[in-house]
C-alpha positions in Angstrom: 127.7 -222.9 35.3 129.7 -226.0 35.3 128.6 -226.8 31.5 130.3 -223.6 30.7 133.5 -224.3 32.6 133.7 -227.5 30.8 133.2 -226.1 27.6 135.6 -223.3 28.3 138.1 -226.0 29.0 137.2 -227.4 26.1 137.3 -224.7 23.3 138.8 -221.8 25.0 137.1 -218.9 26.3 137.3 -216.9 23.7 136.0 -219.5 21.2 133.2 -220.3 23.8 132.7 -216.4 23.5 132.0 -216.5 20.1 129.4 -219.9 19.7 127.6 -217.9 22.8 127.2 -214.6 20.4 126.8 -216.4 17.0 123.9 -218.7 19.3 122.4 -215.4 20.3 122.6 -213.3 17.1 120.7 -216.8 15.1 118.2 -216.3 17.9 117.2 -212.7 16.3 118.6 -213.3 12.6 115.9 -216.4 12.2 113.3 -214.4 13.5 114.0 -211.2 11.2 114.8 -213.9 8.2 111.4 -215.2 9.0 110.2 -211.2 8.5 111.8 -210.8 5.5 109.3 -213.2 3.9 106.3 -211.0 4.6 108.0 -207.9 4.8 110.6 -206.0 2.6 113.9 -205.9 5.1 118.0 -206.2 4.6 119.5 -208.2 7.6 118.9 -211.4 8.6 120.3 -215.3 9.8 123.8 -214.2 8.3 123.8 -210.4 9.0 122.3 -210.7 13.3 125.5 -213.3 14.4 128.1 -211.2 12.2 127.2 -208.3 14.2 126.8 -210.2 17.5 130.7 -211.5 16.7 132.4 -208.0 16.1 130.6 -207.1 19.5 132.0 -209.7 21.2 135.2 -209.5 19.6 135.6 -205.8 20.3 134.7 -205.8 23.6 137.2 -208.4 23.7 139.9 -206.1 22.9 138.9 -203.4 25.1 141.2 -205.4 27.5 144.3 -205.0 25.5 143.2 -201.4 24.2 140.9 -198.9 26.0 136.8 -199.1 26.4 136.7 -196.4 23.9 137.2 -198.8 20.8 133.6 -200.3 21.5 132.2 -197.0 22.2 133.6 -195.6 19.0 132.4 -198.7 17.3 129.1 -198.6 18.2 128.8 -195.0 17.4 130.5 -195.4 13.6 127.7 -198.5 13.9 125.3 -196.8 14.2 126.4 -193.9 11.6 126.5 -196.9 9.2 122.7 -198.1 9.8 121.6 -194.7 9.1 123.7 -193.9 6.1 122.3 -196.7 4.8 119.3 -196.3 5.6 118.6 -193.1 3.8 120.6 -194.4 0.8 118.8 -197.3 0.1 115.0 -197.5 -1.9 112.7 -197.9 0.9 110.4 -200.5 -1.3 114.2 -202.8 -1.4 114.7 -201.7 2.2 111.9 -201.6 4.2 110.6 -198.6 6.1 110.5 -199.6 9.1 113.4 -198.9 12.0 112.8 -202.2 14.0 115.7 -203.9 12.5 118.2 -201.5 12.8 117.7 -200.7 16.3 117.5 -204.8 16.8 121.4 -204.8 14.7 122.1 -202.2 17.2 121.0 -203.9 20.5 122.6 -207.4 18.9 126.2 -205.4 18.8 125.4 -204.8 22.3 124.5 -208.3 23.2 128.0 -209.5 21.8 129.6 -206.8 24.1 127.7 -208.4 27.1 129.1 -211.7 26.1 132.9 -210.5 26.5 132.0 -208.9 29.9 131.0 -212.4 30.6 127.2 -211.6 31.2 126.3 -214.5 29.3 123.0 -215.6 31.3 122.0 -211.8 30.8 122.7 -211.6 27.3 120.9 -214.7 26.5 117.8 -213.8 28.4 117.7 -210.3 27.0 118.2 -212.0 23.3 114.9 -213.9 24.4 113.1 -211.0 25.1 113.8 -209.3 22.1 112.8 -211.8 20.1 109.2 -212.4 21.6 108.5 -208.5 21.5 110.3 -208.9 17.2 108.0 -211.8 17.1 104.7 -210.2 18.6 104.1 -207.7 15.7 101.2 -208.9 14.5 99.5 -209.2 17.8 100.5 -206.3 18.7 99.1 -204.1 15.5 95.7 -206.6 15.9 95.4 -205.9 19.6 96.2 -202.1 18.9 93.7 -201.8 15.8 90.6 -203.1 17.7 91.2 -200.6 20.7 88.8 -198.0 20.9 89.0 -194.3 22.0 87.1 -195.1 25.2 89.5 -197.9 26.3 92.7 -195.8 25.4 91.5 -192.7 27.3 90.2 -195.1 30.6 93.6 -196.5 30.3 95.2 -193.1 30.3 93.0 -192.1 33.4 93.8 -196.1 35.1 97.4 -194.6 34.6 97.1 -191.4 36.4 95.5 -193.0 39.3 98.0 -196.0 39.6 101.2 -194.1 38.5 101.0 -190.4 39.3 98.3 -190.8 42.3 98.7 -193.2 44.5 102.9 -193.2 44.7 102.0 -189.7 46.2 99.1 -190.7 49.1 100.5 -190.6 52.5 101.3 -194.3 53.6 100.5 -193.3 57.4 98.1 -194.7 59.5 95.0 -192.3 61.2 92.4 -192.8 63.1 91.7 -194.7 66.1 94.1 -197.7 65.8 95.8 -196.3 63.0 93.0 -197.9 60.8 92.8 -195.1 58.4 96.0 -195.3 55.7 95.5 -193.6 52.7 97.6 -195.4 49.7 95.6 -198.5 51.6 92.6 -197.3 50.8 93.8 -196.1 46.7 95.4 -199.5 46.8 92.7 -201.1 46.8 90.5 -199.3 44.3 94.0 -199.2 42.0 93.5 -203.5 42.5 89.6 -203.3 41.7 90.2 -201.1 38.6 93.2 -203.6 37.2 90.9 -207.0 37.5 88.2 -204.5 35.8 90.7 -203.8 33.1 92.5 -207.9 33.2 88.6 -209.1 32.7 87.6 -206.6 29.8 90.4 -207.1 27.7 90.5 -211.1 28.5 86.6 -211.1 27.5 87.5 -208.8 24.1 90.2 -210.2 22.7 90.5 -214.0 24.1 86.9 -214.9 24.1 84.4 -214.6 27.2 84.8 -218.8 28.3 88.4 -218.2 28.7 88.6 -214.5 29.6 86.6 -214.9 32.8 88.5 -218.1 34.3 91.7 -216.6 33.6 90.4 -213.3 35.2 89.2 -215.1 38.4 92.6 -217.0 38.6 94.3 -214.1 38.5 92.1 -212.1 40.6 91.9 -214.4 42.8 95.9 -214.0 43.8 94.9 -210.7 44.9 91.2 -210.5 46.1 88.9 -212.9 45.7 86.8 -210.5 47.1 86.6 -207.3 44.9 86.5 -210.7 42.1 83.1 -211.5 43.4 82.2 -207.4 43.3 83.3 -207.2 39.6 81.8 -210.3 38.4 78.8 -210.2 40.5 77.5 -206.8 38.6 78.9 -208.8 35.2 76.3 -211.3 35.8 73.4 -209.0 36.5 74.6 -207.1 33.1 74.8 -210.4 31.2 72.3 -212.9 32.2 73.4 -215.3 30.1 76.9 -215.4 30.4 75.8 -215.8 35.0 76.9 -219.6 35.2 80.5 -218.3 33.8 80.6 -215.7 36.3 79.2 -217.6 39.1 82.4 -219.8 38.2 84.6 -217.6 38.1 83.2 -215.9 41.5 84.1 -219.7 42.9 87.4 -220.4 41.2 88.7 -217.1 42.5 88.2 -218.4 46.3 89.8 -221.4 45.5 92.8 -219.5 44.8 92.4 -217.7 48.5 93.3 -221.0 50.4 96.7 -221.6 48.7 97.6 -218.5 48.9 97.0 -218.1 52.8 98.4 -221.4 53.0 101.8 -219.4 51.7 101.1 -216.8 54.6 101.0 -219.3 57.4 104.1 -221.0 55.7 106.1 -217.9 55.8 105.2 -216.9 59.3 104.7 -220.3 61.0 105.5 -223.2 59.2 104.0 -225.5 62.0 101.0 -224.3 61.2 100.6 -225.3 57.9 100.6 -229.1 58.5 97.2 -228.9 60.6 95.8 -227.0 57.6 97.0 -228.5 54.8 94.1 -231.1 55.1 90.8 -228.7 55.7 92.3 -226.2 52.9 92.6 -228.8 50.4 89.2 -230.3 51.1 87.9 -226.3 50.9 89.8 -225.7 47.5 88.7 -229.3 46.3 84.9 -228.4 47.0 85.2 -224.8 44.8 87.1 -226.5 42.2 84.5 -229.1 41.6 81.7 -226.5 41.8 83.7 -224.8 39.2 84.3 -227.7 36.6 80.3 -228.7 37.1 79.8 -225.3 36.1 81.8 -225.0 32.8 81.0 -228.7 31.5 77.8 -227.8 30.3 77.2 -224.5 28.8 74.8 -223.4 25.8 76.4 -220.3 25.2 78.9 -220.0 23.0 82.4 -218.5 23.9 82.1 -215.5 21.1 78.1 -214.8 22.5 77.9 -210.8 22.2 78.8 -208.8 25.5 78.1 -205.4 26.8 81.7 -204.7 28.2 80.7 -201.1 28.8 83.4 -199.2 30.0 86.9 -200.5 31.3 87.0 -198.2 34.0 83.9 -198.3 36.6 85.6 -196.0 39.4 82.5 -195.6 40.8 82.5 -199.6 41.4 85.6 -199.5 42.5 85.6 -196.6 45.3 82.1 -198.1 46.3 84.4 -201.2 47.1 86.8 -199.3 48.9 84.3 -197.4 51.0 83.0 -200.6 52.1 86.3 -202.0 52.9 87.1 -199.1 55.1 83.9 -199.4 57.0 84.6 -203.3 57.4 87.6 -202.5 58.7 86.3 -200.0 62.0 83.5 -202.6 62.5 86.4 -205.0 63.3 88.5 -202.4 65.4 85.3 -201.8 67.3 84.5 -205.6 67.6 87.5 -206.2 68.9 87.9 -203.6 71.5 84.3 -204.9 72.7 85.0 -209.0 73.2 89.2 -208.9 74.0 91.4 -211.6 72.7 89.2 -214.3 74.2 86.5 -213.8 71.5 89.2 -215.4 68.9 86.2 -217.1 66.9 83.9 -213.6 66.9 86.8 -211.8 65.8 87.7 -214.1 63.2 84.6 -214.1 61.9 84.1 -210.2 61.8 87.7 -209.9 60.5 86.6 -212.3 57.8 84.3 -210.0 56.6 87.0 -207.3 55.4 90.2 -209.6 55.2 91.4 -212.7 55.6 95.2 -212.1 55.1 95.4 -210.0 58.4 93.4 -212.9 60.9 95.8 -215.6 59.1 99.3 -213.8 59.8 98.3 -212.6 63.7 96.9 -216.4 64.0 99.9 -218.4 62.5 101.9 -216.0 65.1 99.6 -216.9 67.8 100.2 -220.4 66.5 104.0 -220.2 67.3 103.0 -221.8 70.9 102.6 -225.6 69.9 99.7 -225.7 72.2 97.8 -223.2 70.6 98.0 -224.5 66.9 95.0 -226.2 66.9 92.8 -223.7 68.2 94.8 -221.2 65.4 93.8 -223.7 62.7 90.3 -223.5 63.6 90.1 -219.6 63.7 91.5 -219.3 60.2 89.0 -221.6 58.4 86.1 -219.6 60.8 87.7 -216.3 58.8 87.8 -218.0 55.7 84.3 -219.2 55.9 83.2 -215.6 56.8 84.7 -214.3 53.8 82.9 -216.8 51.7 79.3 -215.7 53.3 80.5 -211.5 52.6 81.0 -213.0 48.9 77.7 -215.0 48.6 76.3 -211.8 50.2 77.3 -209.2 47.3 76.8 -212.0 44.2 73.0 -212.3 45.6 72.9 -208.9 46.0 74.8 -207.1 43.0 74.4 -210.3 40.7 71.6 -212.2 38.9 69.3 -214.6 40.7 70.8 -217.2 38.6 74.9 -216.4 40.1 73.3 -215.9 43.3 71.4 -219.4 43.2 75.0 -221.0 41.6 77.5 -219.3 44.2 75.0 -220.0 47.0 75.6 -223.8 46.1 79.2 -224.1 45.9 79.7 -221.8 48.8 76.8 -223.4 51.3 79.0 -226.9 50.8 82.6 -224.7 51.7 80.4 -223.1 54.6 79.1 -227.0 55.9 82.6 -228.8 55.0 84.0 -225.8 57.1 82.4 -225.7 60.2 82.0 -229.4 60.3 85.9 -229.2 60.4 85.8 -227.1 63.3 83.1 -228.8 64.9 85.2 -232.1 64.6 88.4 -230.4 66.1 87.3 -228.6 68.8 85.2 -231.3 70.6 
């Protein structure tokens, strides 16, 4: 903000008013001039900062008038663009709206910048350029969809937008364990790395598609990544190695991100486990790279996406979840607080977000931060054997042999860790 008081000492603010709009109307004249080369249009470089300047300028006056100027303005504005519209040949004109409503939102924009929204105005100029700019994607994204993926995104829309809001976020069951819009969360997160991986694979190629996938999967469950991609592999054979990499890459991501837990609730913490989580995530990343170095098939090899929307994967995931979940209750209920590493390892099995939050707050005792550390990397390690346990199970014998690998060197690295620390 101090550039701009500088340059409003400078120019004025009014003048500074106006290089802000005429800077934000060249943002979306160049890209509609660029349009105009392909495409028959009427405003562009010149017409987008004119308009952005009599916005500005208006709203400018409201001060010394009344807000009804601008509102009139726009509305005789907008009278104009369709007058003009109609009145013109379309083949001169174009016949499409999307410059007209961008002339529109640009008088807007202007009007932002003499309410002194100037961050907001530029920002909003950005946007609307990418989604001006993002034509063509979109009509080559839109023209390869078929009428199976538009209807299983309809029904992915249903369930995630008009079903779940509406479960009952209360807990039942013996130690509140039951929680409905838990439960559809999770097959809502199942269904949206089904849907991330199928388009990634269609449209950006399957070499690409499935790292990306497991990256972003892996930010939200590595877990239900290694149920998705572990069926993939048995579907594909040959595309196993790329799945059995993105099964590993997607745990990788789990350390950081319970690295960010124990930060938020127990900063302390995060010091002893900086060390064993980078060696963890180091081990996976390698296994990864070796993976994807060498690879005989190509990235455009011909896949059987089948359908977008497996609910029948994903509620078999959330069934097993929920039974995960009372074998901890019940695990814990039988060995107390004492069995730390038991529990750890059984809570592993269905989570390890929950064990890494109660253990960084067990961890708030300085004497006790040690023995915390040890019990997280025990859950982690768990997690990884529930993972290698459904890819050998739901995936090919060749992801099973691959994940085995990678996760049998996390496993050893791990407990040597704890062996190391607790003797």
């Amino acid at each position: 903000m101090q550039t701009f008081q500088d340059l409003n000492e400078l120019v004025g603010s009014y003048m500074l008013g106006v290089l802000i709009s005429t800077g934000v109307g060249l943002i979306l004249g160049l890209e509609r001039e660029f349009d105009k080369l392909k495409d028959k249009g009427f405003a562009g470089i010149r017409s987008f900062p004119i308009v952005t300047i009599i916005g500005f300028s208006l709203g400018s006056l409201t001060q010394q008038f009344s807000n009804w100027l601008v509102i009139i303005s726009l509305g005789s504005f907008i009278l104009f663009l369709a007058l003009y519209h109609f009145s013109q040949k379309q083949e001169e004109y174009g016949q499409g709206l999307t410059t007209n409503l961008a002339l529109i939102a640009t008088f807007i924009l202007g009007v932002m910048v003499s309410a002194e929204f100037l961050k907001e105005a530029v920002a909003t100029a950005v946007i609307l350029v990418t989604l001006l700019s993002l034509k063509t994607k979109f009509v080559s994204i839109i023209s390869n969809i078929t009428s199976v993926e538009l209807f299983a995104f309809i029904k992915f829309s249903i369930i995630a937008l008009l079903i779940l809001p509406f479960l009952p976020n209360k807990n039942y069951g013996p130690d509140n364990l039951l929680n409905p819009f838990e439960i559809g969360s999770i097959i809502v997160i199942v269904s949206l790395i089904n849907f991330i991986g199928y388009f990634l694979v269609k449209f950006v190629g399957s070499k690409k598609g499935i790292i990306l996938t497991a990256i972003l999967g892996g930010l939200i469950s590595s877990t239900a990544v290694a149920w998705n991609y572990a069926s993939k592999s048995k579907a594909s054979p040959e595309l196993s190695k790329k799945y059995s990499a993105g099964i590993i890459v997607a745990s990788a991501i789990m350390f950081p991100r319970l690295a960010l837990l124990t930060y938020i609730f127990n900063a302390a913490i995060l010091i002893h486990l900086a060390l064993p989580f980078a060696l963890l995530t180091l081990v996976c990343i390698v296994a990864t790279l070796l993976l994807m170095r060498k690879d005989d098939n190509k990235p455009d090899t011909n896949i059987k996406l089948g359908n977008p929307l497996d609910m029948l994967n994903a509620i078999g995931f959330g069934a097993i979840y929920l039974l995960i979940l009372f074998a901890v209750f019940y695990s814990n209920q039988f060995f107390g607080e004492r069995g730390l590493y038991y529990s750890a390892f059984i809570a592993g099995l269905a989570d390890t977000d929950a064990i890494t939050i109660s253990m960084a707050k067990f961890s708030l005792d300085s004497e006790k931060t040690q023995l915390a550390t040890s019990v997280i990397i025990a859950a982690t390690l768990s997690n990884m054997l529930v993972k290698l346990g459904i890819t050998a199970l739901k995936g090919s014998k060749t992801a099973g042999k691959r994940v085995s690998y990678a996760f049998g060197s996390v496993i050893l690295v791990g407990l040597a860790y704890i062996f190391f620390n607790t003797n």
